[in-house]
mmCIF file of the N, C-alpha and C atoms, coordinates in Angstrom:
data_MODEL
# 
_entry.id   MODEL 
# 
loop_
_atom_site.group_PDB 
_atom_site.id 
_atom_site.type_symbol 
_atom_site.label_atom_id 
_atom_site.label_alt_id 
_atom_site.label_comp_id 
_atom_site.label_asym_id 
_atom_site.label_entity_id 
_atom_site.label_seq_id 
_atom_site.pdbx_PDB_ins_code 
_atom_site.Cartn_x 
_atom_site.Cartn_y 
_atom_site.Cartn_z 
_atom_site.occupancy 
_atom_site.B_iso_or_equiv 
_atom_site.pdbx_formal_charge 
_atom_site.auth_seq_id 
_atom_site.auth_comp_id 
_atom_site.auth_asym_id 
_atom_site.auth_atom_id 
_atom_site.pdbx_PDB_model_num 
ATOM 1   N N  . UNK A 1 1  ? -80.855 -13.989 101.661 1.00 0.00 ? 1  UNK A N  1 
ATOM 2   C CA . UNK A 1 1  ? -81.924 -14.683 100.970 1.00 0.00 ? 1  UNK A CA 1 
ATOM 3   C C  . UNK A 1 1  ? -82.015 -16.098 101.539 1.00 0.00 ? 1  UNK A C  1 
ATOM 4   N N  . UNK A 1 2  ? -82.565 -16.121 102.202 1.00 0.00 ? 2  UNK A N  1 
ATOM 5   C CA . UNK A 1 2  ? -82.257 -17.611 103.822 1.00 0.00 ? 2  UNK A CA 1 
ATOM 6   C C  . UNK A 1 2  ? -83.950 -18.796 103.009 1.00 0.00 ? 2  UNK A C  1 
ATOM 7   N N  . UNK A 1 3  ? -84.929 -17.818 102.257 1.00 0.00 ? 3  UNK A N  1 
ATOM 8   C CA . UNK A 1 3  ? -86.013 -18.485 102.072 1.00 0.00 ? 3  UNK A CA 1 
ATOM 9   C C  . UNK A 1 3  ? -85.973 -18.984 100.981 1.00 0.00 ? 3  UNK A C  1 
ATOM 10  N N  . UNK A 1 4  ? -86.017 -20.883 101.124 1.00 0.00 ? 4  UNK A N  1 
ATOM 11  C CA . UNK A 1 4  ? -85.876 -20.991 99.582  1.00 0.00 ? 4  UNK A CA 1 
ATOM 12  C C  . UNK A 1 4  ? -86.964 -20.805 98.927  1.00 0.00 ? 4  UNK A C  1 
ATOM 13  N N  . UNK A 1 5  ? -87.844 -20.828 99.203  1.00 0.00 ? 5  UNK A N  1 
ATOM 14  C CA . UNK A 1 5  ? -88.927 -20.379 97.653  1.00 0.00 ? 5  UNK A CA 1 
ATOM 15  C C  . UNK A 1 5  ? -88.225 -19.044 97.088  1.00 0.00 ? 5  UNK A C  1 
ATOM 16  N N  . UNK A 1 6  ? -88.296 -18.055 97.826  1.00 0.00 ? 6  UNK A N  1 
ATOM 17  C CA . UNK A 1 6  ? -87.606 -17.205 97.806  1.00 0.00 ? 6  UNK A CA 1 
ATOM 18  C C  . UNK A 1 6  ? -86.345 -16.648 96.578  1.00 0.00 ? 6  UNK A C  1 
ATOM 19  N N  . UNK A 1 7  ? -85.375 -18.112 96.252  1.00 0.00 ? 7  UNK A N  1 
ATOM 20  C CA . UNK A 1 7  ? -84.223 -18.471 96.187  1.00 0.00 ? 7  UNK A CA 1 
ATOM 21  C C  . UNK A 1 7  ? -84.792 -19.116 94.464  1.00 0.00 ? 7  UNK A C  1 
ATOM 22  N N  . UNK A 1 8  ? -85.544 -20.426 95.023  1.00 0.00 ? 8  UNK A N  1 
ATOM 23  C CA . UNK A 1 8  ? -86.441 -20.665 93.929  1.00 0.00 ? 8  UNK A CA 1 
ATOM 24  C C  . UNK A 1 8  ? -87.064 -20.090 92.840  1.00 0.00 ? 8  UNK A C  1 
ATOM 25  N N  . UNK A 1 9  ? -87.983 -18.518 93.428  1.00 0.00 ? 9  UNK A N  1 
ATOM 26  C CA . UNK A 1 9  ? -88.084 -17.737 92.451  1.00 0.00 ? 9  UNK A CA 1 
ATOM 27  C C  . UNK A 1 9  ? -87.175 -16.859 92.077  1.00 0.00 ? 9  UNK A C  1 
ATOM 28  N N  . UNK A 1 10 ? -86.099 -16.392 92.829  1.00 0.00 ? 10 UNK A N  1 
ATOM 29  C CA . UNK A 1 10 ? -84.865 -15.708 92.299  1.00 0.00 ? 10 UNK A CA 1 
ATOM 30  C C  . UNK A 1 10 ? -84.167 -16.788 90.751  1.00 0.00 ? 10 UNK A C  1 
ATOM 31  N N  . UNK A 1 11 ? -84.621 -17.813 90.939  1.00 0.00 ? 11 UNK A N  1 
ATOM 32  C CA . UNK A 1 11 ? -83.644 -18.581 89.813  1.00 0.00 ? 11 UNK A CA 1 
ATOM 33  C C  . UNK A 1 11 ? -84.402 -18.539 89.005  1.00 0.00 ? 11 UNK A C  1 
ATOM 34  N N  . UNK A 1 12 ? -85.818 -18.425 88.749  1.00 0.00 ? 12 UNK A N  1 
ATOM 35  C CA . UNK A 1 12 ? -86.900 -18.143 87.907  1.00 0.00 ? 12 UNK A CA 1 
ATOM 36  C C  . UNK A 1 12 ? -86.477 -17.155 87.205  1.00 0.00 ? 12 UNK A C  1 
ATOM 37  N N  . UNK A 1 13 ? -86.608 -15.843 87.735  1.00 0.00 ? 13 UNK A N  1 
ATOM 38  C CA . UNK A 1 13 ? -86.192 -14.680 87.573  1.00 0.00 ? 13 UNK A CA 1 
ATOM 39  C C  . UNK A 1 13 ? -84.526 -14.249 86.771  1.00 0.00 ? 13 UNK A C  1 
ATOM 40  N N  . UNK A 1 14 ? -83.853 -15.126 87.346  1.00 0.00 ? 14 UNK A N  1 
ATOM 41  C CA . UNK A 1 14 ? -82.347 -15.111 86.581  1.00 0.00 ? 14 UNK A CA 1 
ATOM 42  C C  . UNK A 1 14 ? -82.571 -16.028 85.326  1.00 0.00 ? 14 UNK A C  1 
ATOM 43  N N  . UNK A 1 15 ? -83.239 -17.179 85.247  1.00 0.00 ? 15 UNK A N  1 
ATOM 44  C CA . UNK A 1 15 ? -83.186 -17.902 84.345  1.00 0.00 ? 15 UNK A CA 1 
ATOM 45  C C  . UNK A 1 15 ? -84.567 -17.104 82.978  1.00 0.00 ? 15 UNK A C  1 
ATOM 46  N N  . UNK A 1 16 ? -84.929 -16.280 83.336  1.00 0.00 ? 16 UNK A N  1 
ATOM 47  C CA . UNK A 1 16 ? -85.891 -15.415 82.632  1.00 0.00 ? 16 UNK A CA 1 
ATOM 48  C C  . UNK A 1 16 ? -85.283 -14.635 81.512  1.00 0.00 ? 16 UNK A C  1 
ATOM 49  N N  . UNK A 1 17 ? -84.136 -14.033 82.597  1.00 0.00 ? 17 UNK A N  1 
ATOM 50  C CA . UNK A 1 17 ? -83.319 -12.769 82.219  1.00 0.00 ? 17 UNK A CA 1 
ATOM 51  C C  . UNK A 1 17 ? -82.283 -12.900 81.239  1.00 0.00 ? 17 UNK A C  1 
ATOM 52  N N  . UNK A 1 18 ? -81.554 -14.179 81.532  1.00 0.00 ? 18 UNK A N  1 
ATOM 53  C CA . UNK A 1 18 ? -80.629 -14.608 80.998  1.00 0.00 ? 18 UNK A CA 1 
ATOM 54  C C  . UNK A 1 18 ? -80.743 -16.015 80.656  1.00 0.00 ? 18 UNK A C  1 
ATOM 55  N N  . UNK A 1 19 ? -80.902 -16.017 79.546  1.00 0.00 ? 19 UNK A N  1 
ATOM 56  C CA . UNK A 1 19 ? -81.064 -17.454 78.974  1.00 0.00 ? 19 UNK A CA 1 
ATOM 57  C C  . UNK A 1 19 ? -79.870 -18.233 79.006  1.00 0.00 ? 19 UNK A C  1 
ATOM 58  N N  . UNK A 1 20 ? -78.977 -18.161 78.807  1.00 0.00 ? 20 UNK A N  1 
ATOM 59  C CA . UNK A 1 20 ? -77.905 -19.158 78.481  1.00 0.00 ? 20 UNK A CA 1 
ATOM 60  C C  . UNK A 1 20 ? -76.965 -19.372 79.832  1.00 0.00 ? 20 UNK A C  1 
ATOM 61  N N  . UNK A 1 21 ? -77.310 -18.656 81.289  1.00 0.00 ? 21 UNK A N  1 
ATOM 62  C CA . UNK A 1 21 ? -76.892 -19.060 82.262  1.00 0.00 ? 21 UNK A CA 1 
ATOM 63  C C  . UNK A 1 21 ? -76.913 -20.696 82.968  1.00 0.00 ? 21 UNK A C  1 
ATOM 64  N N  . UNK A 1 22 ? -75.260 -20.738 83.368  1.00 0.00 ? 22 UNK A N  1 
ATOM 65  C CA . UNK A 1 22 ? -75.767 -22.375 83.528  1.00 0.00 ? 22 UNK A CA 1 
ATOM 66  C C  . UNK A 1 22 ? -75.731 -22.010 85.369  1.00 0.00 ? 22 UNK A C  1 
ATOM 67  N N  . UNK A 1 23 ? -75.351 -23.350 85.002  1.00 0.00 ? 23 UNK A N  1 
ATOM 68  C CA . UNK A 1 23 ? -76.145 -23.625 86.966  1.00 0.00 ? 23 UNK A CA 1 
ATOM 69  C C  . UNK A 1 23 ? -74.430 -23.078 88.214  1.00 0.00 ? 23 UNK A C  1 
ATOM 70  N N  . UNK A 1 24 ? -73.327 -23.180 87.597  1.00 0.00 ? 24 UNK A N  1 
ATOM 71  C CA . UNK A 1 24 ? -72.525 -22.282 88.265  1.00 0.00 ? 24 UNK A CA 1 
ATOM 72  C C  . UNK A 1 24 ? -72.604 -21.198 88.641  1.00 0.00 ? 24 UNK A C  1 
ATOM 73  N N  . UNK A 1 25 ? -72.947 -20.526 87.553  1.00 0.00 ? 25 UNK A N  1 
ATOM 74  C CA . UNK A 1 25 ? -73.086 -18.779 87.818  1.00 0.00 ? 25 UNK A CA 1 
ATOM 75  C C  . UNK A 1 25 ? -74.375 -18.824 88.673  1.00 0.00 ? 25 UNK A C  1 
ATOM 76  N N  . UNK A 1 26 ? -75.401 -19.361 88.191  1.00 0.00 ? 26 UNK A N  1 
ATOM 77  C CA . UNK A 1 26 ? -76.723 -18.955 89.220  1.00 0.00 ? 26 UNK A CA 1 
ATOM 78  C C  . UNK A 1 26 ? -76.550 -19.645 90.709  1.00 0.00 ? 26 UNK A C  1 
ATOM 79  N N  . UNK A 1 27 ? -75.514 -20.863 90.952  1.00 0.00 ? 27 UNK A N  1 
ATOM 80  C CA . UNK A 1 27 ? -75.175 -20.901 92.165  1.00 0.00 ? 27 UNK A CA 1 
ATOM 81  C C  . UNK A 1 27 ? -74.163 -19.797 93.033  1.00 0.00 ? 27 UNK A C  1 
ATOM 82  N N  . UNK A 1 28 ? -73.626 -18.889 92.436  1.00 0.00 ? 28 UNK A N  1 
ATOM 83  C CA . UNK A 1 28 ? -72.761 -17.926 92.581  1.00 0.00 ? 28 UNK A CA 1 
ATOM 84  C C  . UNK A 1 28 ? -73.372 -16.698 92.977  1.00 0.00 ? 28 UNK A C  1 
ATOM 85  N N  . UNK A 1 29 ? -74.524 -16.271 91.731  1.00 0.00 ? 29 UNK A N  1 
ATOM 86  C CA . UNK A 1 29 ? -75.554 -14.978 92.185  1.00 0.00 ? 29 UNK A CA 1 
ATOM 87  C C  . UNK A 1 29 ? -76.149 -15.262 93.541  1.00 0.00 ? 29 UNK A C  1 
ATOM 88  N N  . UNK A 1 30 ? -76.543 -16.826 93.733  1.00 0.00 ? 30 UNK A N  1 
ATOM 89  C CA . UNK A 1 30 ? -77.230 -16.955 94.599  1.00 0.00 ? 30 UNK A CA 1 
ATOM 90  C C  . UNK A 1 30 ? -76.814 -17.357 96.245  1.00 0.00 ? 30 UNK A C  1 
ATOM 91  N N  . UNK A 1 31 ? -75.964 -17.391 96.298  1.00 0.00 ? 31 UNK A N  1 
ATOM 92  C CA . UNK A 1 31 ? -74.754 -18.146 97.169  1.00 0.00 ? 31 UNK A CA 1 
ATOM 93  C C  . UNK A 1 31 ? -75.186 -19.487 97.695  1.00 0.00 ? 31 UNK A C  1 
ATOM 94  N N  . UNK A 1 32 ? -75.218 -20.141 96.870  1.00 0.00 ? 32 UNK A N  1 
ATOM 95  C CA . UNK A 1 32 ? -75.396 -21.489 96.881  1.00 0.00 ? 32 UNK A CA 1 
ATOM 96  C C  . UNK A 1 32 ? -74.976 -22.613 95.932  1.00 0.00 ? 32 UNK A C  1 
ATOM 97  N N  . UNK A 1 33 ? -74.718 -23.508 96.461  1.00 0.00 ? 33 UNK A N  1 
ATOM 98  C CA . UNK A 1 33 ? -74.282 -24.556 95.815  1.00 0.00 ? 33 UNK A CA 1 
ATOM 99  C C  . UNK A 1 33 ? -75.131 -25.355 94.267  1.00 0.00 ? 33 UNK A C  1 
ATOM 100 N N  . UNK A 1 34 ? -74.310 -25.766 93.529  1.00 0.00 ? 34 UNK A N  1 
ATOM 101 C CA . UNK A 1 34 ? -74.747 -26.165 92.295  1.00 0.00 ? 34 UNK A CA 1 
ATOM 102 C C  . UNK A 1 34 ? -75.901 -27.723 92.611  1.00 0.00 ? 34 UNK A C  1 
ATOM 103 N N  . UNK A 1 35 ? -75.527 -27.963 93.865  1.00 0.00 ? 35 UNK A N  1 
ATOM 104 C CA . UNK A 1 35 ? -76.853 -28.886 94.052  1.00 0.00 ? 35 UNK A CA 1 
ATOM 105 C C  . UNK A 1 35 ? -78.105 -28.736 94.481  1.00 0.00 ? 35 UNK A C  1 
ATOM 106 N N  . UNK A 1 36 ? -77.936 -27.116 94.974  1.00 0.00 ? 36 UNK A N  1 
ATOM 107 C CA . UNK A 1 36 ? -79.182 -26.505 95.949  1.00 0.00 ? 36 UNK A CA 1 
ATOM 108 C C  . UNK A 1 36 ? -80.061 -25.997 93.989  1.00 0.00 ? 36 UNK A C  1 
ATOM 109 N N  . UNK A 1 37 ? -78.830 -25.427 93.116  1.00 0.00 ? 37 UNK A N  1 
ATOM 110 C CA . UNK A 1 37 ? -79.847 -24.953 92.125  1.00 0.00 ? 37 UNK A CA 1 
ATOM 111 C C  . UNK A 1 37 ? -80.366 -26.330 91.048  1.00 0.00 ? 37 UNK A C  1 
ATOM 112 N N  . UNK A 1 38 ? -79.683 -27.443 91.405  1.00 0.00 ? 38 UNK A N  1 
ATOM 113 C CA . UNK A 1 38 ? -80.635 -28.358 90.502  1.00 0.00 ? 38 UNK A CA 1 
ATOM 114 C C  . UNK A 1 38 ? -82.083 -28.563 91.131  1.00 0.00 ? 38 UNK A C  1 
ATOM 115 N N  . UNK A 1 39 ? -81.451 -28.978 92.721  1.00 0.00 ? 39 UNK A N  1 
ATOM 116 C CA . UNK A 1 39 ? -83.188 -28.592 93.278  1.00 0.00 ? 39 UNK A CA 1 
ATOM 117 C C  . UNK A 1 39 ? -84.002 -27.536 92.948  1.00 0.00 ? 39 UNK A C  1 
ATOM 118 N N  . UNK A 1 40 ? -83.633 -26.468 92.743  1.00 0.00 ? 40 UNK A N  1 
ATOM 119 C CA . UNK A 1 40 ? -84.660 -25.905 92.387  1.00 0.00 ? 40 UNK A CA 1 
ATOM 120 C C  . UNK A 1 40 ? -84.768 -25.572 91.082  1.00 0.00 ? 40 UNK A C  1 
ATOM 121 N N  . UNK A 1 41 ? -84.255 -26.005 90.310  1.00 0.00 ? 41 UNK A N  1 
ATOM 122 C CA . UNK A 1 41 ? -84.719 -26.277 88.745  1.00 0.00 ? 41 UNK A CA 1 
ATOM 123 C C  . UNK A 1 41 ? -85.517 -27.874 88.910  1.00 0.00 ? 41 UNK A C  1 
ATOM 124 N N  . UNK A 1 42 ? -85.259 -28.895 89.795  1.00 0.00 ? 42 UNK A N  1 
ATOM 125 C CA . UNK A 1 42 ? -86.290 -29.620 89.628  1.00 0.00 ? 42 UNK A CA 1 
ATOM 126 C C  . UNK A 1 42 ? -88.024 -29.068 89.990  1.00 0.00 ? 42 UNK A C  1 
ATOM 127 N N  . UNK A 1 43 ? -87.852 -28.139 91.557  1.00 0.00 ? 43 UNK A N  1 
ATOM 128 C CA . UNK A 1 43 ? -89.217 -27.975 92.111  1.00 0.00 ? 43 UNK A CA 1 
ATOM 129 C C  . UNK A 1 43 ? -89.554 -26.857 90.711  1.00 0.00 ? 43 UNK A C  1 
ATOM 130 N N  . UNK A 1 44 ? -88.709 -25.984 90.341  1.00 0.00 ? 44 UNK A N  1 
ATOM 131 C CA . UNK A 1 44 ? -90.081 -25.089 88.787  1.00 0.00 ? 44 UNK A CA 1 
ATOM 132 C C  . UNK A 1 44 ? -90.302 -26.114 87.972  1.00 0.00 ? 44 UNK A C  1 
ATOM 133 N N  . UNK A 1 45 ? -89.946 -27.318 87.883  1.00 0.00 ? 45 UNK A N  1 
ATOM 134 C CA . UNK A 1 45 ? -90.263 -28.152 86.322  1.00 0.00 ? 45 UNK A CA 1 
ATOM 135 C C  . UNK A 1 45 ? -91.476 -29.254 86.818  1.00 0.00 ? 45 UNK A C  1 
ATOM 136 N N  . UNK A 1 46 ? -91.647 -29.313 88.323  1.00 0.00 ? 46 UNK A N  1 
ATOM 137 C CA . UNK A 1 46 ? -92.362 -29.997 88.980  1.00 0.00 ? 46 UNK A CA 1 
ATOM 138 C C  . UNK A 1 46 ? -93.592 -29.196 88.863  1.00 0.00 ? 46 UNK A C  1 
ATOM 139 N N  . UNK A 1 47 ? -93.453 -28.056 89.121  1.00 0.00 ? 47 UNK A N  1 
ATOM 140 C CA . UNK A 1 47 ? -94.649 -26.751 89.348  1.00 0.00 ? 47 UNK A CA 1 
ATOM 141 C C  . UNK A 1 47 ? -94.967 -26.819 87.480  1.00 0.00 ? 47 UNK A C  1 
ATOM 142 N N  . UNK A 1 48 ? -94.283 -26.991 86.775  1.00 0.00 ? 48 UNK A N  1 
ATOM 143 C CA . UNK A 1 48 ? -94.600 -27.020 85.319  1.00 0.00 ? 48 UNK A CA 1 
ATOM 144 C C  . UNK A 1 48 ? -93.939 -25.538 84.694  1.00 0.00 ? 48 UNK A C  1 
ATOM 145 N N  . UNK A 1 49 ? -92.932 -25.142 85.094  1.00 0.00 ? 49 UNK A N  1 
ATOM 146 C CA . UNK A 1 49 ? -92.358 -24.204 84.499  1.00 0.00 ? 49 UNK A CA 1 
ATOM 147 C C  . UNK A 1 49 ? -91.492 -24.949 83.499  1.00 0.00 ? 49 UNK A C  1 
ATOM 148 N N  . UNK A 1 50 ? -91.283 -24.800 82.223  1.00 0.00 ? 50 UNK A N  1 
ATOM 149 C CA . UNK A 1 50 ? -90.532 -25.650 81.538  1.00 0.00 ? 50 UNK A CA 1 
ATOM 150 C C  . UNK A 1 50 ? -89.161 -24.985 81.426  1.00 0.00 ? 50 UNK A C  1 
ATOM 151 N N  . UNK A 1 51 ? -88.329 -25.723 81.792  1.00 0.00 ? 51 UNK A N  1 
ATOM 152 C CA . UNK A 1 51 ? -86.985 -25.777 81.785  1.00 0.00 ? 51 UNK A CA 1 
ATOM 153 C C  . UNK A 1 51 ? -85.751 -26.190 80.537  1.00 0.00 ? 51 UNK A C  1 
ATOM 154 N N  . UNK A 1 52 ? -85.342 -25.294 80.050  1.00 0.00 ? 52 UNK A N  1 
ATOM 155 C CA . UNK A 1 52 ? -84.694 -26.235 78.762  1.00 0.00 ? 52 UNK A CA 1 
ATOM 156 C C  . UNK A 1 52 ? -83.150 -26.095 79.004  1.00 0.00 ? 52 UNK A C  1 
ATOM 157 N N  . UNK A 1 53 ? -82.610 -27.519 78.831  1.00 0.00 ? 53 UNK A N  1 
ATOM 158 C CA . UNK A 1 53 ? -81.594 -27.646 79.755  1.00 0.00 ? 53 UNK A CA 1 
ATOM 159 C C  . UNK A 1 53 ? -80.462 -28.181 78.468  1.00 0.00 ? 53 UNK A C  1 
ATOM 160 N N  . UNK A 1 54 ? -79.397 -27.093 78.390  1.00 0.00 ? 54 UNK A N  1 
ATOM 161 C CA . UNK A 1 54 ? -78.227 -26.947 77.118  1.00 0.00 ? 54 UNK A CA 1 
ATOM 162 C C  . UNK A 1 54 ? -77.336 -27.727 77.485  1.00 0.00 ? 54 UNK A C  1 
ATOM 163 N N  . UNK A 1 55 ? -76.532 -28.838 76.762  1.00 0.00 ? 55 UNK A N  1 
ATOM 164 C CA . UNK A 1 55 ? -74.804 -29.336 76.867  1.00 0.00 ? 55 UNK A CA 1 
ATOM 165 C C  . UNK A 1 55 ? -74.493 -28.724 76.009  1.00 0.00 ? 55 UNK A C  1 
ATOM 166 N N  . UNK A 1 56 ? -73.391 -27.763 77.097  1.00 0.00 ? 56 UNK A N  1 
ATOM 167 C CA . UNK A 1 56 ? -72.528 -26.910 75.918  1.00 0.00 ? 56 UNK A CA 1 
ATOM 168 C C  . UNK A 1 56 ? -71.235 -27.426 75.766  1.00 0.00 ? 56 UNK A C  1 
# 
């Protein structure tokens, strides 16, 4: 999965599925780093996907 939009909408898609996933595990499904998935929780919240973001 080399394309990030790609990657981008895969986290869409995980974050759809599973609500209470944090950003470890979806850097893990995704093989990528926990800074590659804040980027792309910033570019969906930029696009206006709303993001709701838990301290657990």
């Amino acid at each position: 999965m080399a394309n990030p939009t790609t990657r981008v909408l895969a986290v869409l898609e995980l974050l759809q599925t599973h609500v209470q996933m944090g950003g470890a595990e979806l850097a893990e499904r995704l093989g990528v780093n926990r800074r590659n998935i804040r980027r792309y929780i910033t570019l969906l919240e930029d696009m206006g996907v709303p993001i709701i973001r838990q301290k657990i």
